[in-house]
C-alpha positions as CSV (number, residue, x, y, z in Angstrom):
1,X,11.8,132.8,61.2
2,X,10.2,133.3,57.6
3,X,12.1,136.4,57.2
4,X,15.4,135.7,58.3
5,X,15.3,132.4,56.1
6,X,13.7,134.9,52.7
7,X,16.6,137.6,53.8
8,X,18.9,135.1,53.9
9,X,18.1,133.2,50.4
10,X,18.1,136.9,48.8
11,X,21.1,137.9,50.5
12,X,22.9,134.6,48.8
13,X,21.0,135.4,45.3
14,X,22.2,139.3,45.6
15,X,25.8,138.3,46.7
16,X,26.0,135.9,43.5
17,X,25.2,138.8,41.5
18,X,27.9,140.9,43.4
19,X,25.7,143.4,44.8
20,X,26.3,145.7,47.6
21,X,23.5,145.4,50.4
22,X,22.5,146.9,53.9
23,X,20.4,145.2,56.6
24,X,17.9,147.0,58.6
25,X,16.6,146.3,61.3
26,X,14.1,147.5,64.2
27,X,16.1,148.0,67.6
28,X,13.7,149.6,70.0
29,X,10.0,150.5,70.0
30,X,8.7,153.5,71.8
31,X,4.8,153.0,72.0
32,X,3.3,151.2,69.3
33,X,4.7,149.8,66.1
34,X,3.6,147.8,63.2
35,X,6.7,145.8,63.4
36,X,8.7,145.1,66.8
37,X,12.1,144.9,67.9
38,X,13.8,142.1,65.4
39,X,12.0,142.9,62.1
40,X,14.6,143.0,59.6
41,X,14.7,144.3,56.0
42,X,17.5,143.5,52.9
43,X,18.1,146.0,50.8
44,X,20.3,145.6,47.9
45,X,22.0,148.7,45.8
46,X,19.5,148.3,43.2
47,X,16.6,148.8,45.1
48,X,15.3,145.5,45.9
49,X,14.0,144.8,49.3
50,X,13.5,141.6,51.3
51,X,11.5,141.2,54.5
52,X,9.9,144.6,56.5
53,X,10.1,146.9,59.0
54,X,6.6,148.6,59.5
55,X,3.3,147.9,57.3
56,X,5.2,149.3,54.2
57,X,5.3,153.0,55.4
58,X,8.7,153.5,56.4
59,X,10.4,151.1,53.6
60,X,10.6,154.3,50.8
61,X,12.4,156.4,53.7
62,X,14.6,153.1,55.0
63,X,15.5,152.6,51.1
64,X,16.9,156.2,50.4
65,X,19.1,156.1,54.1
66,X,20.1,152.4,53.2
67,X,21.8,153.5,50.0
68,X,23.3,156.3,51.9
69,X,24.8,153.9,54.3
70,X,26.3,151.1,51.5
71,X,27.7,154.1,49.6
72,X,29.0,155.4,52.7
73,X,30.4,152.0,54.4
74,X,28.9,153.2,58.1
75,X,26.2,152.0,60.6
76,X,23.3,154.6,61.0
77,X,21.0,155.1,63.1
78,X,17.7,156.4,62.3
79,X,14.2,157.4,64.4
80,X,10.9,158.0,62.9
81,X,8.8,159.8,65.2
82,X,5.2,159.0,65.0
83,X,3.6,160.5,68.8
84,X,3.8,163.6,66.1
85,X,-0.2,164.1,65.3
86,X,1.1,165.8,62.0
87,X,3.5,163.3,61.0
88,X,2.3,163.5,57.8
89,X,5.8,165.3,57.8
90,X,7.7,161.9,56.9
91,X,5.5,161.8,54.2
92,X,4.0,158.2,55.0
93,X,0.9,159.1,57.5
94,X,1.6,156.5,60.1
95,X,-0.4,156.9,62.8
96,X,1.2,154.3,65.0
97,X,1.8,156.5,67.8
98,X,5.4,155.2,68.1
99,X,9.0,156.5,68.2
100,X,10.8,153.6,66.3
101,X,14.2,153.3,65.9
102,X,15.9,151.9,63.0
103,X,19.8,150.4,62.6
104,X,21.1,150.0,58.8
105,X,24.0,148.5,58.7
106,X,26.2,148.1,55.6
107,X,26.5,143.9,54.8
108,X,31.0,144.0,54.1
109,X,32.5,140.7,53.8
110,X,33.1,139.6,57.5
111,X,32.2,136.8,59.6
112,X,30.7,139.3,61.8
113,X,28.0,141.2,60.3
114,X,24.5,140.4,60.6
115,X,23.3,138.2,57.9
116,X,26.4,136.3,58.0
117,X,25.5,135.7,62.2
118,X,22.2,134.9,61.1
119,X,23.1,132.0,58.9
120,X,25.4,130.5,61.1
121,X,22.4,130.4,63.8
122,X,20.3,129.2,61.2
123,X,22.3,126.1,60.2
124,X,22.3,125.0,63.8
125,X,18.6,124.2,65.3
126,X,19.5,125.7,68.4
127,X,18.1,129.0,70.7
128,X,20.5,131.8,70.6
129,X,21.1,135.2,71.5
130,X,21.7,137.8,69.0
131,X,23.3,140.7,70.3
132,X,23.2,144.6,68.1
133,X,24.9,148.0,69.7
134,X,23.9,151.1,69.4
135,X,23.4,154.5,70.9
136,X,20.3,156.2,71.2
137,X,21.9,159.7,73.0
138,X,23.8,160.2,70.1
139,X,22.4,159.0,66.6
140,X,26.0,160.5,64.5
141,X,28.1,158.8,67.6
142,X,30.0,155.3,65.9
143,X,27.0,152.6,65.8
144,X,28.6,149.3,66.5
145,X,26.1,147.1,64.7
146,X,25.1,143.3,65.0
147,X,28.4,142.1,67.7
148,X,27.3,139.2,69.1
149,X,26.0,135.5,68.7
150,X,26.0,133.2,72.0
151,X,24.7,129.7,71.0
152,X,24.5,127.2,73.9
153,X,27.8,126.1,73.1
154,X,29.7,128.5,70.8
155,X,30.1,132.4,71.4
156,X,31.3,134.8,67.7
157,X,32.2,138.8,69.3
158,X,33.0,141.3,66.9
159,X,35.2,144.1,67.9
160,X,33.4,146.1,70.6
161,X,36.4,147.2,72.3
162,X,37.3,147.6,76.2
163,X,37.6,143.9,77.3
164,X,35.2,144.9,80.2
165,X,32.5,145.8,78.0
166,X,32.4,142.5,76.0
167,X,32.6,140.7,79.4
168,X,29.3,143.3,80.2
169,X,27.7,142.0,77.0
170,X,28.4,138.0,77.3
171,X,27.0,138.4,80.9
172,X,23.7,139.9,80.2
173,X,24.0,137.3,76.9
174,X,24.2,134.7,79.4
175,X,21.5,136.1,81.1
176,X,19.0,136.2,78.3
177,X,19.8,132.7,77.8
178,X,19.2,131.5,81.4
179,X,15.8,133.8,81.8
180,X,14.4,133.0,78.6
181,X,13.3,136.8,77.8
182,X,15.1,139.0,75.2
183,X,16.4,142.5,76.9
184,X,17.5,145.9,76.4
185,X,20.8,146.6,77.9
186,X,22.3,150.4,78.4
187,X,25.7,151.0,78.6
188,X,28.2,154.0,79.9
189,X,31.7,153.9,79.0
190,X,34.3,156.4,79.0
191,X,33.3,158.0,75.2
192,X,30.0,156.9,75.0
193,X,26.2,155.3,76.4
194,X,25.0,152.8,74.6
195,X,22.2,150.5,74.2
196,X,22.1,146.8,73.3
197,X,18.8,145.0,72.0
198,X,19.9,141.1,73.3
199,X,17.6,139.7,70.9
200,X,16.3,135.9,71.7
201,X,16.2,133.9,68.8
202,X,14.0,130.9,69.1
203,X,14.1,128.0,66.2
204,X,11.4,127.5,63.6
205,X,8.2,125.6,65.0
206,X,8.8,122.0,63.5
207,X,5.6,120.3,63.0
208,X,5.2,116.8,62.4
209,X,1.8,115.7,61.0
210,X,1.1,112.0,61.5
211,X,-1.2,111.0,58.1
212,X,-0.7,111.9,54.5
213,X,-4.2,112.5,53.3
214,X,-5.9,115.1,50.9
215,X,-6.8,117.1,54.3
216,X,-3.1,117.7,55.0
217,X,-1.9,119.0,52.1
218,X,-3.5,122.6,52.9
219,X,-1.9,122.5,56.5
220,X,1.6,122.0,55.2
221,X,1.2,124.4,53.0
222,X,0.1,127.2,55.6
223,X,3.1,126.2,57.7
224,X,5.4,126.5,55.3
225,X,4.3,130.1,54.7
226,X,5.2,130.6,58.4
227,X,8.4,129.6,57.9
228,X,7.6,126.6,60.1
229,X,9.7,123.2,59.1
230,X,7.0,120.4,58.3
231,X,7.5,116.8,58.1
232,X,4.3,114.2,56.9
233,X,4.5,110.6,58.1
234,X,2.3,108.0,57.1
235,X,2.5,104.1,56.4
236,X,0.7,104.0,53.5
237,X,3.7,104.5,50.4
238,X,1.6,105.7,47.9
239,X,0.5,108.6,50.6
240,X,3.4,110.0,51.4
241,X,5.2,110.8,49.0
242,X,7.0,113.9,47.8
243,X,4.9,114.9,45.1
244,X,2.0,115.1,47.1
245,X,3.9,117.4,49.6
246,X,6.7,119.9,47.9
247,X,6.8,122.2,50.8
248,X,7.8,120.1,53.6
249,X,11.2,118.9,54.9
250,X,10.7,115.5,54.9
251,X,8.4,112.8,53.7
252,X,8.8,109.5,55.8
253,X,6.4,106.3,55.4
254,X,6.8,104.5,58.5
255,X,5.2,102.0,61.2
256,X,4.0,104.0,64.6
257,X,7.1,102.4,66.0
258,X,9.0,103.6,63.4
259,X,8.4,107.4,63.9
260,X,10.7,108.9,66.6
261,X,13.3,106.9,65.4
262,X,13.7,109.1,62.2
263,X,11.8,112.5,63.8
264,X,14.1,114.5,66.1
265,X,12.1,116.0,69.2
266,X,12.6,119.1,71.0
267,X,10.9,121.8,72.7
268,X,10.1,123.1,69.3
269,X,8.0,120.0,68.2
270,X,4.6,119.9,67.9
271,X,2.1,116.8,66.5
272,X,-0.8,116.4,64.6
273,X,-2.4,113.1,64.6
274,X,-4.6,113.3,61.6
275,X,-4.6,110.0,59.9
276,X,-8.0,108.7,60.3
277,X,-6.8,105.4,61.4
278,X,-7.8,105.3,65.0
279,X,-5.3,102.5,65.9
280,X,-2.1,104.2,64.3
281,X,-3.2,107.4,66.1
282,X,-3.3,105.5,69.7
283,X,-0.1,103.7,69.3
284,X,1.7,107.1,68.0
285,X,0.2,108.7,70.9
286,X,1.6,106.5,73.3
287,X,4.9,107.3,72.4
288,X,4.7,110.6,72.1
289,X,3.1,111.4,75.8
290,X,6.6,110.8,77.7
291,X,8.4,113.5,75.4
292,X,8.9,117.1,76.0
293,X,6.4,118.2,73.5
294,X,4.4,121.6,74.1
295,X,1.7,120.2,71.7
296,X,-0.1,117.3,70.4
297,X,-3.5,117.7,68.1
298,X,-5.3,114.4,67.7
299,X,-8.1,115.1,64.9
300,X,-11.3,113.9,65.4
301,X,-14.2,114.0,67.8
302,X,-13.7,114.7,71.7
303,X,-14.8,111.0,72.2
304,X,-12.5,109.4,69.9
305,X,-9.8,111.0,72.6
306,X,-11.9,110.0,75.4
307,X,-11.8,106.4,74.3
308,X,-7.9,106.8,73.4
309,X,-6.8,107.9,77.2
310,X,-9.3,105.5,78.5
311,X,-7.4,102.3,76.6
312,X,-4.2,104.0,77.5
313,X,-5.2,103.8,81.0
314,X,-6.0,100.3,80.8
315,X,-2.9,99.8,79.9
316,X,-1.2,101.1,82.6
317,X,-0.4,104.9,80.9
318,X,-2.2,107.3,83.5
319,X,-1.6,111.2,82.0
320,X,-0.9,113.9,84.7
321,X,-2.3,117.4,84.6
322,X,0.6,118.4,82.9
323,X,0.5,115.4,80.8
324,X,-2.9,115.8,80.1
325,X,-2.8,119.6,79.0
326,X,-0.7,119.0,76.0
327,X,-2.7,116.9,74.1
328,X,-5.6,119.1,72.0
329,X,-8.6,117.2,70.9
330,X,-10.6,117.9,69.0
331,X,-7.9,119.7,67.2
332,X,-7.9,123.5,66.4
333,X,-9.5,126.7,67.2
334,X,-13.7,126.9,67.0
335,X,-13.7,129.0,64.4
336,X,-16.3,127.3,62.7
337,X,-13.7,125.5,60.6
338,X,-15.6,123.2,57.5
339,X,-13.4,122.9,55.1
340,X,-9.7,121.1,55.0
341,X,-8.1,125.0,54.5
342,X,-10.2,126.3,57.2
343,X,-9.8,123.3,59.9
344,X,-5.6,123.8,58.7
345,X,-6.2,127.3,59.6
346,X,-8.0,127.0,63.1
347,X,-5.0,124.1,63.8
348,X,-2.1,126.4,62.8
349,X,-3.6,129.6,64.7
350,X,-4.2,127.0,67.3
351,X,-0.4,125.6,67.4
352,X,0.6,129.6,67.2
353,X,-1.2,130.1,70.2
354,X,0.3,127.6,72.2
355,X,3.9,128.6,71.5
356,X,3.3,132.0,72.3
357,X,1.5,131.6,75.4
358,X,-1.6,133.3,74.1
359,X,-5.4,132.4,74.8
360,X,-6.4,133.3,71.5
361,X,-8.7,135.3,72.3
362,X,-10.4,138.7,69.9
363,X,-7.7,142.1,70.0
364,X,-10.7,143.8,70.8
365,X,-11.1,142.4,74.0
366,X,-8.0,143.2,74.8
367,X,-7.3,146.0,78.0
368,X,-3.7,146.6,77.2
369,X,-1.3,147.2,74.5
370,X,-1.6,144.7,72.0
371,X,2.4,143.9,71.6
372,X,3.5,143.2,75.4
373,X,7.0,144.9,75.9
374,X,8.9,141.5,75.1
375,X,11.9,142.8,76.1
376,X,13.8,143.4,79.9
377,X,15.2,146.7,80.7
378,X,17.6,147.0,83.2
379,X,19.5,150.6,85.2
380,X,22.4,151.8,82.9
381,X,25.5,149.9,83.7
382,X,28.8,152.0,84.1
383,X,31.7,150.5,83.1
384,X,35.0,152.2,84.9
């Protein structure tokens, strides 16, 4: 989410300054690939570039066909090749063992093209479903672009043509949506096959750290390099204040009761109870068991929990297995975190873990490919 909002602020700046630009972005991975399907890259006429689409070996390639495209006004295609043990040949060494392939697109005034879809999602803390054409069998064929944006309760189509083929797309649209997974998509019309990346676009992580001492400031500051949205929440006024925290959203000083009242919650919330006031931390954590939160870190000892549940229970609160799983303490990774920048580190890597389903565990020790394929492909759909 870091890079869309960086492409986004540079595509503003660069428009300003009435520059010409070109977005590119990675459609489809064959094999292995710094960068996966939904890396994206500005590049304005001048050179400048914002965001990335491998480990900074195919950007000086990416730049050259970029200008090509804004000069020329049309979509291309392009496919680096790195199975290729000499692919020295590109001139960047890769040795990903990947066949990537690469969409510019030229960034005209319309409500349609990509960056201008990606702000509108953006401006909406909602899921969506970002939809971007192409054809693989033939790289010089017409290559629709960025075409589509279904929000839960909004759809924007460009112009893809035969009425059947944008029912075809807000279908499989839909289906992303319901299923939760982003998917390829192929296509055969009467002209041409194509292939649709259905992109799912999930909202920033917004975390919500409960306490506004010294030991936080390094956390919000590693989240907001993530792109994540951060708010600090304390009682104490002369805590929680702005100063103390420039990077975050919001800065709120408030009773436990207080809290949810003036944090919105969603599946994209997590909370970390970090402000060493044991009494603040059990009445927040009360409230926060009966929402849908994938995450909450209390900071602290595995018996200052303990004791927590325990009172909770005597209270009548008894936490289900499910319940019971969301709540991490003692907070973080053991990575044999000391100081406040490495315990924010083993809590942020421990956050990331949890929204992506992942154990956490060493890449070495891993059997299979390190990137999953994230996406579904279905059998080529013929449209009559």
């Amino acid at each position: 989410m870091k890079e869309i909002k960086d492409i986004i602020a540079a595509y503003d700046e660069a428009k300003r300054q009435s520059k010409q630009m070109a977005l590119a972005t990675v459609v489809h991975v064959d094999g292995s690939s710094y960068r996966r399907p939904g890396a994206r890259m500005l590049i304005t006429d001048d050179g400048q570039l914002t965001g990335a689409i491998s480990g900074g070996c195919l950007e000086g390639d990416a730049l050259r066909k970029a200008l090509l495209v804004i000069r020329e006004q049309r979509p291309m295609l392009v496919t680096y090749d790195t199975t290729d043990e000499d692919d020295a040949k590109l001139g960047v060494g890769l040795g990903c063992n990947g066949i990537i392939h690469i969409l510019i697109e030229p960034l005209a005034d319309s409500p349609v093209h990509p960056v201008a879809l990606l702000k509108k999602m953006l401006a909406r803390r909602q899921q969506a479903v970002l939809v971007t054409l192409f054809s693989l069998q033939n790289r010089k064929a017409v290559q629709p672009g960025t075409c589509l944006l279904r929000l839960p309760d909004e759809v924007i189509l460009g112009d893809v043509g035969e009425s059947l083929f944008q029912q075809a797309l807000l279908a499989d649209a839909e289906e992303v949506m319901r299923t939760q997974r982003s998917a390829d998509r192929s296509y055969k019309t009467r002209e041409h096959q194509y292939t649709a990346f259905m992109e799912l676009v999930q909202p920033a992580v917004s975390l919500v750290v409960i306490g506004a001492g010294n030991d936080v400031v390094p956390l919000t500051q590693m989240a907001a390099m993530l792109g994540w949205e951060c708010t600090v929440v304390d009682g104490r006024a002369n805590y929680a204040t702005r100063a103390r925290f420039p990077a975050v959203q919001q800065v709120l000083v408030a009773k436990p009761a207080e809290v949810l009242t003036g944090v919105p919650v969603d599946a994209r919330t997590v909370f970390a109870l970090m402000t060493h006031n044991y009494n603040y931390d059990l009445a927040l954590l009360k409230q926060l068991i009966p929402q849908p939160l994938p995450y909450i870190g209390v900071l602290g000892p595995k018996k200052k929990l303990d004791r927590m549940l325990s009172e909770l229970g005597e209270q009548g609160i008894y936490l289900d297995p499910a319940a019971r799983g969301k709540i991490f303490g003692p907070v973080g990774l053991d990575i044999g975190a000391e100081t406040p920048e490495e315990i924010a580190l083993s809590i942020i890597a421990e956050i990331k873990a949890v929204m992506t389903g992942k154990n956490a565990g060493s890449l070495r020790s891993k059997t299979d490919a390190i990137h999953a394929h994230a996406s579904v492909e279905k059998p080529l759909l013929v449209l009559p």
